[in-house]
C-alpha positions as CSV (number, residue, x, y, z in Angstrom):
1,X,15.8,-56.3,47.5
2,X,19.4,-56.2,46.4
3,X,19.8,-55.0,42.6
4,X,20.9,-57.9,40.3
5,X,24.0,-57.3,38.3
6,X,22.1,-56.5,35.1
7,X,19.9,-53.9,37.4
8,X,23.4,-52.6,38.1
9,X,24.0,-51.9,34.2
10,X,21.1,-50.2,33.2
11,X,21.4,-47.6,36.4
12,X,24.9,-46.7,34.6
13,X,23.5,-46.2,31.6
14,X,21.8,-42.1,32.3
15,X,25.1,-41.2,33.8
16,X,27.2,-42.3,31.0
17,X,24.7,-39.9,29.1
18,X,24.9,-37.4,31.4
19,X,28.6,-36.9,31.1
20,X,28.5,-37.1,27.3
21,X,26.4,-33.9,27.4
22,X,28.2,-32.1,29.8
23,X,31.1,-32.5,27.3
24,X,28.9,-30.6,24.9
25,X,28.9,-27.4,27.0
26,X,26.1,-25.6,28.3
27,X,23.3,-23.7,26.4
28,X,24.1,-20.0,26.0
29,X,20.8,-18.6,26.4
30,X,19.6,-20.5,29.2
31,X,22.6,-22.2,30.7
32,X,20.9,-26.3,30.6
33,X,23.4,-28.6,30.0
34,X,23.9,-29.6,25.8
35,X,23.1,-33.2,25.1
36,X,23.3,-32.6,21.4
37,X,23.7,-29.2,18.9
38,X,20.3,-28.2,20.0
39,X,19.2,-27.0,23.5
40,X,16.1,-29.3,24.9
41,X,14.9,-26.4,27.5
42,X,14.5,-23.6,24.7
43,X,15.7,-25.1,21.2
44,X,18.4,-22.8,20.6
45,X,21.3,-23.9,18.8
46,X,24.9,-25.0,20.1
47,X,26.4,-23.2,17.0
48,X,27.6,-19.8,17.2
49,X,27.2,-18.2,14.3
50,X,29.5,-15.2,15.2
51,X,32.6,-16.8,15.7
52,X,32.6,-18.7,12.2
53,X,31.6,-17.7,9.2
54,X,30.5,-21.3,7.8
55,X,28.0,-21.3,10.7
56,X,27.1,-18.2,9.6
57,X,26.1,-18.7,6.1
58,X,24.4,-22.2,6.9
59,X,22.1,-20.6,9.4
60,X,20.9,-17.9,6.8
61,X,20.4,-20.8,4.5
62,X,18.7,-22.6,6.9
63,X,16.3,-20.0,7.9
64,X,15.5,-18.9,4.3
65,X,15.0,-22.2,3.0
66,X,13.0,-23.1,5.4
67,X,10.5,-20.0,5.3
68,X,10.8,-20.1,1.5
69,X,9.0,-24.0,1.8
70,X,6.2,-23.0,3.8
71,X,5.7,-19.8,1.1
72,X,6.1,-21.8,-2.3
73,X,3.7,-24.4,-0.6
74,X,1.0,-21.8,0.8
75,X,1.6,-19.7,-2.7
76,X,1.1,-23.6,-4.9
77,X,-2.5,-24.1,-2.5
78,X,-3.5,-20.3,-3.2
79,X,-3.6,-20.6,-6.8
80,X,-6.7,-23.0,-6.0
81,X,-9.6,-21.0,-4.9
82,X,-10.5,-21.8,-1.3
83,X,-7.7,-24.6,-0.8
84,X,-5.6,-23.1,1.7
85,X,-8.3,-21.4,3.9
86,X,-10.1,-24.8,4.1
87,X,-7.0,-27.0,4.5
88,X,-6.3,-23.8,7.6
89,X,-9.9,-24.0,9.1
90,X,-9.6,-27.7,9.2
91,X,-6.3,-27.9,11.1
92,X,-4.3,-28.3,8.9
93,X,-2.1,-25.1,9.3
94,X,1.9,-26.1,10.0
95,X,2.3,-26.5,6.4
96,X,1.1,-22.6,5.6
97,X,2.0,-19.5,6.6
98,X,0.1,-18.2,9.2
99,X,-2.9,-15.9,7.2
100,X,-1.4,-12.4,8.7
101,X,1.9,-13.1,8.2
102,X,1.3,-14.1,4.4
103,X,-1.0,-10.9,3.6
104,X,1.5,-8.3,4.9
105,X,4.3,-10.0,3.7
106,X,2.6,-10.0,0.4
107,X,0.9,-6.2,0.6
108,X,4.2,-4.8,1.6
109,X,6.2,-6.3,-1.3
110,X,3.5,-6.1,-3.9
111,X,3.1,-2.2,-3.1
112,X,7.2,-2.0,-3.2
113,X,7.6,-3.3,-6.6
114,X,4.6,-0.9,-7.7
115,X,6.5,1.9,-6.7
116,X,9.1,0.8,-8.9
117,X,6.8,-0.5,-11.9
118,X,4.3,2.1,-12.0
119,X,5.1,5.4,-13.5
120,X,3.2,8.1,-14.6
121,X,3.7,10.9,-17.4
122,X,3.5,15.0,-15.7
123,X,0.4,16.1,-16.3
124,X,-0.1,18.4,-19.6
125,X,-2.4,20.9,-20.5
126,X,-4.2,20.5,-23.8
127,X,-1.7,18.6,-24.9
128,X,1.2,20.7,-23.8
129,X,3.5,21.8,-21.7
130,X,1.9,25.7,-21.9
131,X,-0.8,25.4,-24.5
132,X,-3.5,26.1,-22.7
133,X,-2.0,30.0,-21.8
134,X,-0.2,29.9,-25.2
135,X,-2.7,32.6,-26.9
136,X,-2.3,34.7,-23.8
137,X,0.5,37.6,-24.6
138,X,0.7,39.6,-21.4
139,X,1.0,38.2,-18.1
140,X,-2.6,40.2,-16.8
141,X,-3.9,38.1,-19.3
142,X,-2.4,34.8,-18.1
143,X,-3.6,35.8,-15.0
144,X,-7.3,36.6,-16.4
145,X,-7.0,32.8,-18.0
146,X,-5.9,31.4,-14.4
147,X,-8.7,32.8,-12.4
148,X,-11.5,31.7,-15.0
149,X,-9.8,28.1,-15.1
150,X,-9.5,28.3,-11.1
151,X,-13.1,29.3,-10.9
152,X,-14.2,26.3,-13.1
153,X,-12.0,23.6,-10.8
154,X,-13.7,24.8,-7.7
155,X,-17.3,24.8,-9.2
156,X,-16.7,21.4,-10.1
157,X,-14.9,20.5,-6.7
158,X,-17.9,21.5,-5.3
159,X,-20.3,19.3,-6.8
160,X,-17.8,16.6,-6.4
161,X,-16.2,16.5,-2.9
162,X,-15.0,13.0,-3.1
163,X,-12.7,13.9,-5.9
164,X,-10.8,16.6,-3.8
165,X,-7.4,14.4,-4.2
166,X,-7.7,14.4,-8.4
167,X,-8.8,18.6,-8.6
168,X,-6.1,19.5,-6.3
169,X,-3.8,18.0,-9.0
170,X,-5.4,19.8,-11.7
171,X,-5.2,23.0,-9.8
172,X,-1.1,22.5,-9.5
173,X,-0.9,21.7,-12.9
174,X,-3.3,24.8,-14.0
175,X,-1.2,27.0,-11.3
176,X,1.9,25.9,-13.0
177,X,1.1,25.9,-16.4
178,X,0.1,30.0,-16.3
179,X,3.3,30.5,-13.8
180,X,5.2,29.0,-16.8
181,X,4.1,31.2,-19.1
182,X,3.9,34.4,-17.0
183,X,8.0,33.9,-17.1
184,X,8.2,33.3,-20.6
185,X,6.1,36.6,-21.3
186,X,8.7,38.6,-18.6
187,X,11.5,37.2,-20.0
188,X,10.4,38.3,-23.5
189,X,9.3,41.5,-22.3
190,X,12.5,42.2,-20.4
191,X,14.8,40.7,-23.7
192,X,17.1,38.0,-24.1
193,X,20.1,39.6,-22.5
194,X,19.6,38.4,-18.9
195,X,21.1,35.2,-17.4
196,X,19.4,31.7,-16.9
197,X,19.7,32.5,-13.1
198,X,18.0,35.2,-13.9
199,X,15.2,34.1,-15.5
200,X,15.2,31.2,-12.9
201,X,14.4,33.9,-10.9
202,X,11.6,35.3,-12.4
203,X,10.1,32.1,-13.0
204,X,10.1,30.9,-9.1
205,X,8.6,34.2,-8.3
206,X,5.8,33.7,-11.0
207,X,5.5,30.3,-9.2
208,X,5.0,32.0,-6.3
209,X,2.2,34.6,-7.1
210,X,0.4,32.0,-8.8
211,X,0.7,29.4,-5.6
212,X,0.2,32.3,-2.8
213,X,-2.2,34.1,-4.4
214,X,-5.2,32.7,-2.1
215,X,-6.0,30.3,-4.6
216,X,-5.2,27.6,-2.6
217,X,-4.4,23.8,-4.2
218,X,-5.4,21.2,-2.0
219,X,-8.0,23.2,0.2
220,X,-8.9,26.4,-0.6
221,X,-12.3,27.2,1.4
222,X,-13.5,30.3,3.5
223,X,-13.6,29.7,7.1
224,X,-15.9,32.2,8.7
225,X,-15.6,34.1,5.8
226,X,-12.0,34.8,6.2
227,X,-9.5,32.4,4.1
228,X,-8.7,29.4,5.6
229,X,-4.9,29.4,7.5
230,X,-3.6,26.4,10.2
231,X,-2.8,28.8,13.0
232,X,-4.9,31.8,12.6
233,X,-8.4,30.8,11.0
234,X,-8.2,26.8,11.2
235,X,-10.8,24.0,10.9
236,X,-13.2,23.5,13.8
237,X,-15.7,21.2,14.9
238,X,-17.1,21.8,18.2
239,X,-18.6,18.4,18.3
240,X,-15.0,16.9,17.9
241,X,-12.3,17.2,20.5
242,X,-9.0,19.5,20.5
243,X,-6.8,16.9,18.9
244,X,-9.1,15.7,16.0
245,X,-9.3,19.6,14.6
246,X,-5.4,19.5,14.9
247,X,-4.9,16.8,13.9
248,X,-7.6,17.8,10.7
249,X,-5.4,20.9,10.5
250,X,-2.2,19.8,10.0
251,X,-2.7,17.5,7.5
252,X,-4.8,20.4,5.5
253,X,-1.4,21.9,5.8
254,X,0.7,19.2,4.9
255,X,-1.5,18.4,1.8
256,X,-1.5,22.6,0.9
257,X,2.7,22.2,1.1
258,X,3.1,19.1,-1.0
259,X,0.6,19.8,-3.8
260,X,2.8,22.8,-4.6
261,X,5.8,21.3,-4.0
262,X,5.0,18.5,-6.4
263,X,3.1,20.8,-9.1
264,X,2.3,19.1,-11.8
265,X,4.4,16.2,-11.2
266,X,1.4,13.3,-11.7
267,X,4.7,10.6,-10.8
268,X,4.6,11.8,-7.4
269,X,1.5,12.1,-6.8
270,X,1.2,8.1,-8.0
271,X,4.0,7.4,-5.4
272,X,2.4,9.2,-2.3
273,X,-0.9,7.2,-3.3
274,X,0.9,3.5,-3.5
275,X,2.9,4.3,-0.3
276,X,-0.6,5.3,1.6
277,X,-2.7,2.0,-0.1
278,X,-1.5,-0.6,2.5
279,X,-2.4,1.0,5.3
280,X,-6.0,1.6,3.8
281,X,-6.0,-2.3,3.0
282,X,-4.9,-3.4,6.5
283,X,-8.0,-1.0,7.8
284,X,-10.8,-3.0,5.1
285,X,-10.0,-6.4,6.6
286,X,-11.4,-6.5,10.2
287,X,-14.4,-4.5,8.2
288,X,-14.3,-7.0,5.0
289,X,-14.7,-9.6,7.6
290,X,-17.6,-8.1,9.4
291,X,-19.1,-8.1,6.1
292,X,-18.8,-11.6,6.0
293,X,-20.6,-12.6,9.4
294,X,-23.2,-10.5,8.6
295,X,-23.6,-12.2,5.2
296,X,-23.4,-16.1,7.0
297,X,-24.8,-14.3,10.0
298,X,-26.7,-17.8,10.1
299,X,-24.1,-19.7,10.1
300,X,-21.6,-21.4,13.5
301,X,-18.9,-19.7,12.1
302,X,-16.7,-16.9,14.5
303,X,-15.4,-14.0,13.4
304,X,-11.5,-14.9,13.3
305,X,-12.8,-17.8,11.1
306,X,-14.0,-15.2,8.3
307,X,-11.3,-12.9,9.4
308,X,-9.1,-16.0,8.4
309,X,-10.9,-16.4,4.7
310,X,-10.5,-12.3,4.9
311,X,-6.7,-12.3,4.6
312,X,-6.7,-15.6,2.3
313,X,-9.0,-14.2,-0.2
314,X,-6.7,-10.7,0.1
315,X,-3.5,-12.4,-0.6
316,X,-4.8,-13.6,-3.4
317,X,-5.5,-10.3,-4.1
318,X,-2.2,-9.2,-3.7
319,X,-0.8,-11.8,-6.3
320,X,-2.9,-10.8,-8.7
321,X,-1.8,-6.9,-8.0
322,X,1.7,-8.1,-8.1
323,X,1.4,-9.7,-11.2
324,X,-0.1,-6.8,-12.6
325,X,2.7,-4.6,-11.9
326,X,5.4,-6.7,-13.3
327,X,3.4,-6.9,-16.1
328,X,3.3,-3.2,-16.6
329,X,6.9,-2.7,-15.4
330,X,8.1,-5.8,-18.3
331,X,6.2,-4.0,-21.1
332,X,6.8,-0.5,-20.2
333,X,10.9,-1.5,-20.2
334,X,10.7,-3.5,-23.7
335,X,8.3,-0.9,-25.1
336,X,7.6,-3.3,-28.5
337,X,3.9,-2.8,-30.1
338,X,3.5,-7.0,-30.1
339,X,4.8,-6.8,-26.5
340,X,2.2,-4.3,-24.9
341,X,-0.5,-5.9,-27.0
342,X,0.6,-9.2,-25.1
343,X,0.4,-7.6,-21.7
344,X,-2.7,-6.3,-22.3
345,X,-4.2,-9.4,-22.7
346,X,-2.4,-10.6,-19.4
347,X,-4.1,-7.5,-17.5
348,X,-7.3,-8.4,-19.0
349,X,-7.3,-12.1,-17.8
350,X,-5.9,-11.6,-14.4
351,X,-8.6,-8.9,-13.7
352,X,-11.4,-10.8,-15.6
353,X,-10.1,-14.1,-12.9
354,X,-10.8,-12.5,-9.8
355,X,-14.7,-12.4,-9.7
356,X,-14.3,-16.2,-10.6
357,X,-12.0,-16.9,-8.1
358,X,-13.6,-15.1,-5.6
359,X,-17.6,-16.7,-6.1
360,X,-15.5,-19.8,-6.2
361,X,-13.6,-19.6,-3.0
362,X,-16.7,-18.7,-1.3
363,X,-18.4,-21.6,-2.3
364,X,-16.0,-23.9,-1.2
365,X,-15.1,-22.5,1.6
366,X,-18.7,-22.0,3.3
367,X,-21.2,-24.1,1.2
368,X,-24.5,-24.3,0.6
369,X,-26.9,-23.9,-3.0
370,X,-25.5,-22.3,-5.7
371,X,-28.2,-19.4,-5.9
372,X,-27.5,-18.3,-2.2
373,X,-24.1,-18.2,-2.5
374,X,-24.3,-16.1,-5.7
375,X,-26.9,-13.9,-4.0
376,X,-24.4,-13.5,-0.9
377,X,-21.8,-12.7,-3.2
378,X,-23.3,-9.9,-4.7
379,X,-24.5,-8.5,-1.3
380,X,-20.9,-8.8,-0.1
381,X,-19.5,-7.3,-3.9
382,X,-21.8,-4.4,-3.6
383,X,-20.4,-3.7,0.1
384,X,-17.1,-3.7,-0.7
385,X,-17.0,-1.8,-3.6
386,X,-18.1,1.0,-1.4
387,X,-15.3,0.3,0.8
388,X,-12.8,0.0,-1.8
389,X,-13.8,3.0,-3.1
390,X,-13.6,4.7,0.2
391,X,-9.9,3.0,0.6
392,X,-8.6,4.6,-2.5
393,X,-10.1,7.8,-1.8
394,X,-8.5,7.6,1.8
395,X,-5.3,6.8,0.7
396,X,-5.4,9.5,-2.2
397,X,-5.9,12.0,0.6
398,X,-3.8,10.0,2.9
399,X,-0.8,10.0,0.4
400,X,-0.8,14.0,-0.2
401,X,-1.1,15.4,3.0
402,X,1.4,12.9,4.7
């Protein structure tokens, strides 16, 4: 059948098209012809943003605005408990960001403006900077003090091997404290007529008797009844292979190195814990969620699913964190007496929210009676306050012998 004259017309039509997006170009990254300023094959944009600086500055723009909507929008749902994990395990999820993303977004900048916020004084003994080897007058008996204070750290080490992170700071800080005062005593003894280089002098070589003396800071243990060293009397467990026990080793050696090098700096040792934390958190939620199929182990729900309520519930978390450290950062800057007494109070109900939030999330989020959610959350609260603890601990560790 021959094509009527209106047939004719609307066959024209797709090349007219045609040619107006070959006058567009072609796409840069995968070479289909333009038909407007996006490509239809891959999406990319007919814009070039490195040969104009107005395309430049509108693509930034673009891209930040348009994460910073799906952030203010999955931060505005977060603030109700539960909202945004139900709204996500319903479907609903272009509107968020994606649970991952949000969590170490929000981790890694709450744990940056900690390191800025969060300071702490050096440690002082007895309430200053020498007092505790103050009565001594020569340096044997500085010494004599030392090894009795030593003595006592590692008894109570001993009894308390969790806390290895928190003696190996008081060890630096005793080791420091009677190094301190061993170059006082030689100064005096030697008079006032020497330099300040030289009584730099004999003040790093006090330091250095009182950190090399076998009294090691962060592990100081006989190994086969010889003192421990990395290379010639390490670590080992035969049950473990080659690498674990280097592995073990070298960070026993790294943690020996940086406890003297930061002495009785308590700052730095706050620093190398914040900088360790996140990792410790990214390692509790796979486990936190584990928790929570074994708690609902009843329940049709998969493991991604809790994993998903996991990272909500943790981001959360994070908020609060962050808040917490801008609230310490604000009053420690202002320093007024009305203005700490303020941020107290803002400490106190942030930290006295999270239980709440947390039972409440879990209701709404999962169901059920009241009583057996309650009785589930305490199960999975007693859990992971064991693992939280664990967490610190590990990144206590972690942080000093990075």
């Amino acid at each position: 059948m021959n094509p009527t004259p209106d047939d004719t017309a609307v066959a024209e039509v797709p090349a007219v098209v045609v040619e107006a997006a070959h006058g567009h170009g072609a796409c840069d990254n995968c070479q289909a012809a333009l038909q407007g300023h996006y490509c239809h094959h891959c999406g990319q944009s007919a814009h070039n943003p490195l040969k104009h600086v107005g395309h430049a500055i509108e693509e930034v723009f673009e891209s930040f605005w348009h994460l910073d909507g799906r952030i203010f929008r999955t931060l505005r749902d977060l603030l109700v408990p539960g909202r945004v994990a139900v709204n996500f395990l319903k479907g609903q999820r272009v509107g968020y960001v994606q649970p991952l993303r949000l969590f170490v977004i929000l981790t890694l900048f709450t744990f940056f403006v900690g390191k800025l916020t969060v300071h702490a004084d050096d440690m002082r003994m007895s309430g200053g900077d020498n007092a505790l080897f103050a009565s001594a007058k020569t340096v044997q008996e500085v010494e004599t003090m030392r090894a009795a204070q030593v003595a006592e750290i590692e008894a109570q080490q001993s009894g308390s091997p969790t806390a290895a992170a928190a003696f190996a700071m008081a060890m630096a800080a005793v080791n420091t404290a009677a190094a301190q005062r061993a170059a006082e005593l030689e100064q005096q003894a030697q008079g006032t007529t020497g330099t300040t280089g030289t009584a730099m002098n004999r003040a790093a070589q006090a330091a250095g008797r009182a950190s090399g003396d076998g009294y090691g800071t962060f592990f100081a243990h006989d190994i086969n009844g010889k003192p421990w060293d990395p290379d010639t009397n390490p670590v080992v467990f035969s049950s473990m292979p080659r690498f674990f026990n280097d592995w073990l080793n070298r960070r026993l050696a790294n943690g020996q190195a940086n406890v003297q090098r930061m002495g009785r700096k308590t700052d730095l040792y706050v620093q190398a814990i914040l900088t360790a934390l996140p990792g410790a958190l990214f390692f509790l939620m796979p486990v936190f969620a584990l928790v929570l199929r074994v708690a609902y182990a009843g329940r049709r729900i998969g493991y991604l699913e809790h994993l998903v309520v996991a990272l909500y519930s943790h981001a959360w978390l994070m908020l609060v964190l962050l808040a917490t450290f801008l609230t310490i950062g604000a009053t420690g800057a202002i320093g007024n007496t009305a203005v700490n007494a303020i941020g107290d109070c803002i400490l106190v109900a942030l930290w006295l929210a999270v239980p709440v939030y947390l039972l409440w999330m879990q209701q709404r989020v999962y169901g059920g009676r009241g009583w057996a959610t309650l009785a589930r959350y305490v199960f999975i609260g007693g859990i992971y306050f064991w693992l939280v603890l664990g967490g610190v601990m590990y990144a206590a560790l972690a942080g000093v012998s990075s």
